[in-house]
C-alpha positions as CSV (number, residue, x, y, z in Angstrom):
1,X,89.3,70.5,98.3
2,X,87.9,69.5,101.8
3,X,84.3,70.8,101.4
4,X,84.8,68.6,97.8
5,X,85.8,65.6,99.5
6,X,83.2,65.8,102.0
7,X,80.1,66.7,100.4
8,X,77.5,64.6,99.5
9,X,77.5,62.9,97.0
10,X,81.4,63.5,96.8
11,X,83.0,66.1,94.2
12,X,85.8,64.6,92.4
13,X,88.2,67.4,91.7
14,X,90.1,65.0,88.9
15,X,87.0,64.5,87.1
16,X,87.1,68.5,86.5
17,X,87.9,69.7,82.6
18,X,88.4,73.1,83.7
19,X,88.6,76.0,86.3
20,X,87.4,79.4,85.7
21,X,89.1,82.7,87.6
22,X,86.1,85.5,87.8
23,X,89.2,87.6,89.1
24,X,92.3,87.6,91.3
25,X,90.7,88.7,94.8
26,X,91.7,85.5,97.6
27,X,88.4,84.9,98.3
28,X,88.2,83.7,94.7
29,X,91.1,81.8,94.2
30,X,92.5,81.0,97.5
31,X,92.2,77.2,96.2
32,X,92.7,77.5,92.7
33,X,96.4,76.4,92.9
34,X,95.4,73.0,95.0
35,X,92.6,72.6,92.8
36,X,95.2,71.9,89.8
37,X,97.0,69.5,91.4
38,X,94.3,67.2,92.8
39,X,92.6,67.4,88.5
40,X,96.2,66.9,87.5
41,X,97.1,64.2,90.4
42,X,100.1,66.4,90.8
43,X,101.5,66.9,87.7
44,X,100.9,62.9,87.1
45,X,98.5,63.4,83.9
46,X,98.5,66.9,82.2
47,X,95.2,68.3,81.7
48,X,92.4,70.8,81.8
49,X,91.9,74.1,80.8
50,X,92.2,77.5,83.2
51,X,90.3,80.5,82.2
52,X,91.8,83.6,83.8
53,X,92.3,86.9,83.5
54,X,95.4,88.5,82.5
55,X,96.1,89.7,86.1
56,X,95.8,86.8,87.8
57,X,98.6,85.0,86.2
58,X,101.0,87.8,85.2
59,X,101.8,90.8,87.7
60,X,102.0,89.3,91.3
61,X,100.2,86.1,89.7
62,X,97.5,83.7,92.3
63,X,98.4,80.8,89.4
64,X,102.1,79.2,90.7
65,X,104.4,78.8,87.4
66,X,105.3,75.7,88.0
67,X,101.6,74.1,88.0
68,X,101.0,75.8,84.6
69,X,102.5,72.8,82.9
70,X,100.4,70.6,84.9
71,X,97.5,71.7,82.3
72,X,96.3,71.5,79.2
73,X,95.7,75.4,78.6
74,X,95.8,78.7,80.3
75,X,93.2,81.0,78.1
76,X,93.3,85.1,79.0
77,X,89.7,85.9,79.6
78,X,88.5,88.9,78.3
79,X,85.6,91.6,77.5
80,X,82.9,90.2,75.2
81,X,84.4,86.8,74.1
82,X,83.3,83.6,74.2
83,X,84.8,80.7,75.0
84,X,84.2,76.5,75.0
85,X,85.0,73.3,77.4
86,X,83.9,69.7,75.3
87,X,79.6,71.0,75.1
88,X,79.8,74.2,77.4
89,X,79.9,77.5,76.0
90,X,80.6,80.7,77.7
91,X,80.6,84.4,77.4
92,X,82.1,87.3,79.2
93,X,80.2,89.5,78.5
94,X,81.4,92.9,80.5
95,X,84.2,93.7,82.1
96,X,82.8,94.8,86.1
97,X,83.5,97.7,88.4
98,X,85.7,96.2,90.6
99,X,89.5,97.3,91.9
100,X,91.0,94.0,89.8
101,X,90.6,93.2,86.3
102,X,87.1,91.2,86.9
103,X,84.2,89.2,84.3
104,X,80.7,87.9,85.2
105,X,80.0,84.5,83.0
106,X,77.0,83.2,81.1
107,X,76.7,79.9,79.8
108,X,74.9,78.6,76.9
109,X,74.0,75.3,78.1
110,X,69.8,74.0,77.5
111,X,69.3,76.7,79.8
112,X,71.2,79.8,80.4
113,X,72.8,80.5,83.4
114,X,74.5,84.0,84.7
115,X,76.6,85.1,87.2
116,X,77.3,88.3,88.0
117,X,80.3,88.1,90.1
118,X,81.6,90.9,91.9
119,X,80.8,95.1,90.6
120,X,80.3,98.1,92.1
121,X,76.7,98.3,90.3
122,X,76.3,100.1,86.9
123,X,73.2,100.2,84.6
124,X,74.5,98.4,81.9
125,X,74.8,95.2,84.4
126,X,71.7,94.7,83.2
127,X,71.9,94.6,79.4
128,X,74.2,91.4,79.7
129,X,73.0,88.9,81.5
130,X,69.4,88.2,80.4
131,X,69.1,84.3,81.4
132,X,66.6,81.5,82.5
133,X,68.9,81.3,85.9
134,X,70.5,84.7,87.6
135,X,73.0,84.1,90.2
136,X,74.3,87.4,92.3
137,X,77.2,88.0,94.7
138,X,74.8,89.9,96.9
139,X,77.9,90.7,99.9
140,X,76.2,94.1,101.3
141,X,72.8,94.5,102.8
142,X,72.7,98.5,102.4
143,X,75.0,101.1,99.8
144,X,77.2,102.7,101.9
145,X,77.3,106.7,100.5
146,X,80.6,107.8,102.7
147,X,82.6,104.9,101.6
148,X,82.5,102.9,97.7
149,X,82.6,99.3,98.4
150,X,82.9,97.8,95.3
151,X,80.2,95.4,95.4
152,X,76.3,95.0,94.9
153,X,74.3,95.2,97.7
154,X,70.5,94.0,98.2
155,X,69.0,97.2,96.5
156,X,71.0,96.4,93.4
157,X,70.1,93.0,93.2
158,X,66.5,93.3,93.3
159,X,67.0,96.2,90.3
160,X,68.9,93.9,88.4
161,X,66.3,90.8,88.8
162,X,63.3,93.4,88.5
163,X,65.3,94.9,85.0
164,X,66.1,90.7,83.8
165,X,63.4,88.9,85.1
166,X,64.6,85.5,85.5
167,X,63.0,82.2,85.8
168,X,64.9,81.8,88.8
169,X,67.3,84.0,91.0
170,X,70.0,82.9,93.4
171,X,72.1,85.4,96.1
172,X,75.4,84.3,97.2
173,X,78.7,85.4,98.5
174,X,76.9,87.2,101.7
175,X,78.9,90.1,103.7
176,X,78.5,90.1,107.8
177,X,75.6,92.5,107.1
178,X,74.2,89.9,105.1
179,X,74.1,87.4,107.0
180,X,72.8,89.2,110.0
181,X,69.3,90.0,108.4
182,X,68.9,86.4,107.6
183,X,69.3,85.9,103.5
184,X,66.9,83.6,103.3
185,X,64.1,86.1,104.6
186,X,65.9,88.8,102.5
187,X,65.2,86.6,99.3
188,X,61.6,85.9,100.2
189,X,61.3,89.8,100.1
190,X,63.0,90.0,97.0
191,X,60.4,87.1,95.8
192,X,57.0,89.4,97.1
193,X,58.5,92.7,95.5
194,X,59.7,91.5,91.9
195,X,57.3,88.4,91.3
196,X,60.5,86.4,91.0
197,X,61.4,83.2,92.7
198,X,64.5,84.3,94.9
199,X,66.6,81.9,96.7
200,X,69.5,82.8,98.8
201,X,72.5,80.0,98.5
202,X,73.5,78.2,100.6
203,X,77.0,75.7,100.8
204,X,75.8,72.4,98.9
205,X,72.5,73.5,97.7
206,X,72.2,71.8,94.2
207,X,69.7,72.9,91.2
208,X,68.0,70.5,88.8
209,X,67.0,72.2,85.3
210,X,63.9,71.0,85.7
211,X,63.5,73.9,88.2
212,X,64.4,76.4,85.6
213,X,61.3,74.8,83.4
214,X,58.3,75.7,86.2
């Protein structure tokens, strides 16, 4: 809510028609519960719609019961559905390899857009998330062979943009490792070896469409 307040130009969280949960982990929804009260002004005017999966709001739920009236709609996100918000469309179109019930999204919007949220990697990653813009939580610089994190690290994401080939490919949600080697030299070297333009995220960085038509 701060980093919306504070950006430039400013976010408006009540201008929001909807919040999507990728998965349960508190790195993903630490502020999803705030987030509903500022695009409900507490309770004040019920609306929007949450997209979540089931485990997020039933067994030791991140979504508090009492804000759930606060909204519209609480849909249950699941494997190979789609799903709508006014002119956005959506799919999720896998199910990841992750320790929590987890889906990467792809909208259908006059470009299409993909994130592939967090996964141990498997091949099939790839068959799903063909789109003009790839976005990839990139959080490990190197596999780890003694010890399964389940997450991609930069190997797998220059196989999956390689396998996809993008107009345009975006790393986020960087580890310590990560962010040590410098992403931004990282996705330059991703850019020589695939023939992909690679940019590694930062907070606030905005994309125009008219990127994703170069």
């Amino acid at each position: 809510l701060v980093k919306c307040l504070s950006s430039q130009p400013k976010l408006d969280p009540f201008k929001l028609d909807g919040i999507v949960l990728t998965h349960r982990h508190l790195d993903h929804v630490a502020d999803v519960n705030i987030i509903i009260e500022a695009m409900t002004k507490g309770g004040i005017q019920k609306r929007g719609t949450l997209f979540a999966p089931f485990d997020a709001l039933n067994y030791d739920p991140v979504v508090f019961q009492y804000l759930r009236s606060y909204l519209n709609e609480i849909i249950i996100l699941e494997e190979g559905k789609s799903y709508g918000i006014g002119s956005i469309e959506f799919i999720t179109p896998i199910r990841h390899n992750h320790p929590v019930e987890t889906y990467g999204l792809k909208f259908r919007l006059t470009k299409t857009i993909s994130l592939i949220t967090d996964t141990l990697f498997f091949p099939e990653l790839s068959n799903y998330y063909k789109a003009d813009c790839l976005i990839i939580n990139v959080v490990c610089l190197c596999s780890n062979p003694s010890k399964v994190i389940y997450h991609l690290c930069l190997e797998d994401a220059q196989r999956i943009i390689a396998t996809l080939k993008p107009k345009i490919a975006l790393l986020t949600h960087f580890g310590t490792t990560m962010l040590q080697a410098d992403p931004e030299s990282l996705a330059n070297e991703l850019s020589k070896n695939t023939g992909i333009k690679v940019i590694a995220c930062q907070d606030g960085m905005m994309l125009s469409f008219d990127q994703l038509s170069e």
